[in-house]
Residue, then its C-alpha position, 0 to 999 in steps of 0.5 A: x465510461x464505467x470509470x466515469x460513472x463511478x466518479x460521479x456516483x461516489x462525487x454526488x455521495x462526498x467520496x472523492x478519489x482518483x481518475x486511476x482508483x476509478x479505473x481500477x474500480x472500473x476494470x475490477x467490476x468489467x472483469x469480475x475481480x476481487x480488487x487487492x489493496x491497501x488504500x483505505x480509499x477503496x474501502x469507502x468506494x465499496x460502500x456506494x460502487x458495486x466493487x469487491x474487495x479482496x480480504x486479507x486472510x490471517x496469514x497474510x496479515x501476519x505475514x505482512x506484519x513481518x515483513x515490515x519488522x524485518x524491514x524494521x530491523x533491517x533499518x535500525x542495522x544499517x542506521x547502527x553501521x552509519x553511527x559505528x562509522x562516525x563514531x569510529x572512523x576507520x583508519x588511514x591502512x585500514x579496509x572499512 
């Protein structure tokens, strides 16, 4: 019922979102939780549904910023094998 009225609510002020983000919404506020995501979606349902928001301390943020660059790297290294093996196919006696 809460999930619903919070569809509403947010629909009547131009938010549209999910039944899920809705549920979500709906749980958070039942339970007295901090919601924790990166969906700037949730940002806007903050402004109109009595939502909480988790923020991101510092660390966490750089943190985060790190794992995507080690993502990064670690794309760019398996894109440089796959180049190195069409470049230099290996031969017929030999273990690639």
């Amino acid at each position: 019922m809460t999930a619903a009225r919070f569809f509403n609510l947010s629909r009547r002020k131009g938010v549209q979102g999910s039944n899920t983000d809705f549920l979500i919404c709906a749980v958070a506020v039942r339970h007295r939780l901090a919601i924790f995501s990166t969906d700037k979606d949730f940002a806007q349902y903050a402004k109109y549904l009595p939502i909480v928001l988790h923020r991101q301390t510092r660390v966490e943020q750089v943190a985060q910023a790190d794992s995507a660059e080690c993502h990064a790297a670690l794309r760019l290294r398996r894109l440089a094998r796959v180049l190195d093996t069409v470049q230099h196919p290996p031969s017929p006696g030999r273990q690639p």
